[in-house]
C-alpha positions in Angstrom: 100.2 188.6 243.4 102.8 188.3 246.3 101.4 187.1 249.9 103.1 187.6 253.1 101.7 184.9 255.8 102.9 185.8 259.6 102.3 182.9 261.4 105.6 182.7 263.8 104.6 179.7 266.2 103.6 177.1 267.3 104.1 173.5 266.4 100.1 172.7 265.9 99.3 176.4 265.0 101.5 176.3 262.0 99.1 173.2 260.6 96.5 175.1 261.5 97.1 177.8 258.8 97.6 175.2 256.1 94.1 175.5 255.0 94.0 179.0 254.7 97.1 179.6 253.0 95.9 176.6 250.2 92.6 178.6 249.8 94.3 181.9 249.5 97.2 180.5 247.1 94.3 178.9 244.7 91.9 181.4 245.3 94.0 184.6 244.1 96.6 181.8 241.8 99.1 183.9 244.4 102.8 183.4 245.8 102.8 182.6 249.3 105.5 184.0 251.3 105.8 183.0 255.2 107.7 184.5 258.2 108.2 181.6 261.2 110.5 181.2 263.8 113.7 179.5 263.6 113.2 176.5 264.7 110.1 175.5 262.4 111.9 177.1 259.5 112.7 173.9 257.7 109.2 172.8 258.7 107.3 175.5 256.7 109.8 174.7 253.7 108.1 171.1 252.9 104.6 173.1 252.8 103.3 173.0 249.3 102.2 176.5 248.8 105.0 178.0 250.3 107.1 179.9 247.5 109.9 181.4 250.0 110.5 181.2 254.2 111.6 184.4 256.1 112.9 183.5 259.5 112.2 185.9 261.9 115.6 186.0 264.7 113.8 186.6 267.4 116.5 186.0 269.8 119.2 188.1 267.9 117.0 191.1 266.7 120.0 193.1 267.2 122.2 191.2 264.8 119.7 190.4 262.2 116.8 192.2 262.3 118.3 194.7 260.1 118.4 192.1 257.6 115.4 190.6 258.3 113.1 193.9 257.8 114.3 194.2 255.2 114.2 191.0 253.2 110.7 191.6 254.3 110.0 195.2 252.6 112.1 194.2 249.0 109.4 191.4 248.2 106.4 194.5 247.5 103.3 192.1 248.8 100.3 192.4 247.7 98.8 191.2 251.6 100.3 190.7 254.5 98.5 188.9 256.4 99.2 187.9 260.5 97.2 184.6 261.6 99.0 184.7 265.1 97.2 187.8 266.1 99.9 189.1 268.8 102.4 192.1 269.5 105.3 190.4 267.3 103.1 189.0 264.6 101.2 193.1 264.1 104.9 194.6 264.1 106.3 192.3 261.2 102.6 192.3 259.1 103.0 196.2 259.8 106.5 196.3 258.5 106.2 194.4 255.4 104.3 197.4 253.7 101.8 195.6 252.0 99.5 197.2 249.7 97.1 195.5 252.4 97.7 194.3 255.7 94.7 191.8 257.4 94.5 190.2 261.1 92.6 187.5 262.6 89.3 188.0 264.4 91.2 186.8 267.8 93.9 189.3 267.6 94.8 190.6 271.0 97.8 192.7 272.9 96.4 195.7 270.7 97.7 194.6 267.2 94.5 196.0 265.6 96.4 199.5 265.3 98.5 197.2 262.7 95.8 196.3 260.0 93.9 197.4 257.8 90.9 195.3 258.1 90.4 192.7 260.8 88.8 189.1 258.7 85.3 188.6 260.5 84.3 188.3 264.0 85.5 186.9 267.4 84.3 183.4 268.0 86.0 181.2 270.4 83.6 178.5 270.1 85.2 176.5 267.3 88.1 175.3 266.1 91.1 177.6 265.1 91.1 176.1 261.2 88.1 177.6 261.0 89.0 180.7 262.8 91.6 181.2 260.5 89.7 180.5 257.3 87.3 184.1 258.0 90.1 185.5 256.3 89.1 183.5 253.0 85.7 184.8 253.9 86.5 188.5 253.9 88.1 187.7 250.9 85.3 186.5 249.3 87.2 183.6 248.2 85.5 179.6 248.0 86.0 178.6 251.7 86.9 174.4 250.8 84.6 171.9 252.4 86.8 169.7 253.7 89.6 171.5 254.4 93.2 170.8 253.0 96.9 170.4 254.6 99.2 170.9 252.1 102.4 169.3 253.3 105.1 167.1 251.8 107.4 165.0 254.2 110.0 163.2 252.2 109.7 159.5 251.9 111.5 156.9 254.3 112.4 153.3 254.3 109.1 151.3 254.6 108.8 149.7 258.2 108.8 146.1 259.0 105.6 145.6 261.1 102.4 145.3 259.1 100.5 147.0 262.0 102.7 150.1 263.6 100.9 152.1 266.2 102.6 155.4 267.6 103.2 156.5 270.9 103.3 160.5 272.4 103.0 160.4 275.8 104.5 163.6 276.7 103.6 167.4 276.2 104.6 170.8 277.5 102.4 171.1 280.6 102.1 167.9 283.1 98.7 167.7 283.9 98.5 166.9 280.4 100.6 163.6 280.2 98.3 160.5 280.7 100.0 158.4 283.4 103.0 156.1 281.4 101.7 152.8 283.1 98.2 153.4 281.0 100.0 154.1 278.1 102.0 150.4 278.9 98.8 148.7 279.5 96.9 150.0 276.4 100.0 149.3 274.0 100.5 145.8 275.7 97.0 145.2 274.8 97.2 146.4 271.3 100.2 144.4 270.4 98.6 140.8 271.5 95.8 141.6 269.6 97.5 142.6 266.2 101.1 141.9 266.6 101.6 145.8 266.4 104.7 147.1 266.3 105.2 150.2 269.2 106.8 154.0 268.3 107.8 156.1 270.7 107.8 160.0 269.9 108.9 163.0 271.1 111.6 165.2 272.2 115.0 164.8 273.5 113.1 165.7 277.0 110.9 163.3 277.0 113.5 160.4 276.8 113.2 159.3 280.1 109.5 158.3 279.7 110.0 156.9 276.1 112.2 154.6 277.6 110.6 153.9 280.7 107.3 153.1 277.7 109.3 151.5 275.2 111.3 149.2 277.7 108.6 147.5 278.9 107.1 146.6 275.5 108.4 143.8 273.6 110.2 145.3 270.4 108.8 148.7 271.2 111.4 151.3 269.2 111.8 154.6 271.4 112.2 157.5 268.9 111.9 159.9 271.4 114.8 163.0 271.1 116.1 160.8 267.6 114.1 162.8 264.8 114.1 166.3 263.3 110.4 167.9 262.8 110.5 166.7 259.0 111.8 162.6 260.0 109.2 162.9 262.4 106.7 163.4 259.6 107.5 160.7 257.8 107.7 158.1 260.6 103.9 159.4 261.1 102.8 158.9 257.6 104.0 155.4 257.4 101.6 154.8 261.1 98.2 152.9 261.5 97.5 155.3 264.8 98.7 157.6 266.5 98.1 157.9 270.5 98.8 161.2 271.5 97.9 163.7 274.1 97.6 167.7 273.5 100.8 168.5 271.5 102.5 169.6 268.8 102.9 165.7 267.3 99.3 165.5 267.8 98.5 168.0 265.2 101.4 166.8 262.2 99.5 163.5 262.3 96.2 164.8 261.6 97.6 167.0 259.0 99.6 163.6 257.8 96.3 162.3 257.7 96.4 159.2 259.5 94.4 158.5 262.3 94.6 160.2 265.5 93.3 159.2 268.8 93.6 162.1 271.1 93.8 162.3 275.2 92.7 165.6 276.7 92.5 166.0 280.2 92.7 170.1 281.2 92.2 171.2 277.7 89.6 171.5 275.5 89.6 170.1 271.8 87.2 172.5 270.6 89.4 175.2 269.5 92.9 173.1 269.7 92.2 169.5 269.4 92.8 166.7 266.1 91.4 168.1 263.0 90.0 165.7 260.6 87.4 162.7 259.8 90.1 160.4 260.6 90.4 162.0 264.2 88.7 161.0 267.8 89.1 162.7 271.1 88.6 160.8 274.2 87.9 164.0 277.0 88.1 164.0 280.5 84.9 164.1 282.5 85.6 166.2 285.1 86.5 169.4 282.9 83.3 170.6 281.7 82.6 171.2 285.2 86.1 172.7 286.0 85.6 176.0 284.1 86.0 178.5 286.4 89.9 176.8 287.5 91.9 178.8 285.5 93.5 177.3 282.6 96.9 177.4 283.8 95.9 175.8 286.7 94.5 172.9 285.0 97.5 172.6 282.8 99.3 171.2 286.0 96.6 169.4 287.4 97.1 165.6 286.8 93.2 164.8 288.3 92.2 165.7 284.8 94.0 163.3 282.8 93.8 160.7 285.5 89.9 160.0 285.0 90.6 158.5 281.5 90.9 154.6 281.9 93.5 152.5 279.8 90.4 150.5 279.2 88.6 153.0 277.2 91.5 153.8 275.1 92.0 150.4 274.1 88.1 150.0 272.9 89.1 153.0 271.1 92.1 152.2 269.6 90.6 148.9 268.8 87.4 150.5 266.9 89.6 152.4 264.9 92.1 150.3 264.1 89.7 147.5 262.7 
């Protein structure tokens, strides 16, 4: 049996799927296929149960989208099956030709017209691992207890530091960056207590505050903008704790499976935040009573993020590390 998985982006919504695709793989003994993006298409190659990657060009259709379709269509898949649940994601589940094509219960921009059954029913009010996972369910296939990221990142050279806590500071939207000066003071803290050694992460565009962090931390190392998505995966495995606020880093520690301590100020965690035992969420008090600012509002709106105290964080961080 040949699976086709569309799941095209993002960052934390490709870790996401993992659990699904690892109950679908062992539950029909099948070979997983997955379309992605570009840029996460070395990514999806170090997950387990992913036989072959189709990258989809979405910025030279033109040029290779001939190629593409039909790389698609010469595979003859049993399923295809979209977990993004948009325009894009219908069109290439629809063009595989699958004996069956199945989308998610939170499929919107009219891709219903693209499946032929839709996995169970619309529930926003839980966590999009286990939105993902009705399509196990409609399957009738064993939906695992404790759910399972199946991901490989290649083994580095062991650190020095017997303590090494990481750093990410930054996302994609500002209101949700906890101010760096917290993220000083709760490091600073951390490191006189257990000699911890400091990691900055991120992107190349969030340099500036990485070394704005890292600079003002004895023997902090700013990684920020230095590692590919797979490096960065194996600088997490080797970490005691991850600090992180809503983003894509966030999500490739909890699937690493160490712990994560996560910062939300205008977003909820109940559909998007750290997934695992090994996970806690410290959540901004003012946003259950912010629900009717819209969400992109919020998103810029630094009052949010603001009402979390260093202090708090440490007690956190401490609890978990010890």
């Amino acid at each position: 049996m040949r699976i086709l998985i569309v799941k095209l982006s993002s960052l934390g919504d490709l870790f996401h799927a993992l659990p699904t695709v690892r109950a679908l793989k062992e539950g029909l003994g099948a070979e997983i296929d997955w379309a992605v993006q570009p840029e996460y298409q070395t990514l999806v190659q170090h997950f387990d149960d992913v036989q072959n990657v189709i990258c989809f060009p979405r910025r030279n259709l033109i040029g290779e989208g001939r190629k593409f379709f039909h790389a698609l269509r010469s595979r003859c898949y049993d399923y295809a099956i979209d977990l993004q649940g948009l325009l894009k994601s219908g069109i290439i589940t629809a063009a595989a030709r699958a004996g069956k094509t199945i989308g998610p219960s939170a499929a919107r921009e009219g891709t219903r017209i693209f499946y032929s059954a839709v996995a169970g029913k619309k529930n926003k009010h839980r966590h999009a691992v286990d939105e993902l996972l009705d399509v196990v369910r409609f399957l009738n296939l064993p939906v695992p207890e404790i759910p399972e990221f199946a991901v490989t990142f290649p083994a580095r050279e062991p650190l020095a530091g017997k303590i090494n806590i990481a750093l990410c500071p930054c996302s994609r939207a500002a209101g949700k960056n906890w101010p760096a000066e917290r993220f000083i003071e709760t490091a600073a803290a951390l490191q006189k207590k257990y000699a911890a050694t400091i990691h900055l992460i991120g992107s190349a565009a969030d340099r500036d505050t990485g070394e704005k962090i890292s600079g003002a931390i004895s023997g902090a190392q700013n990684h920020t903008g230095k590692t590919s998505l797979i490096e960065l995966g194996s600088l997490l495995k080797q970490m005691n704790l991850l600090i992180t606020v809503d983003s894509g880093p966030m999500h490739m520690g909890a699937a690493a499976g160490i712990p994560v301590l996560a910062l939300f100020g205008p977003t909820s965690p109940v559909r998007t935040g750290p997934y695992g035992r090994r996970c806690r969420v410290i959540e901004s008090p003012l946003l259950q009573n912010s629900k009717k600012i819209s969400k992109h509002t919020r998103r810029n709106d630094m009052r949010f993020i603001e009402t979390i105290p260093a202090d708090e964080v440490i007690c956190a961080a401490t609890e978990m590390l010890s």
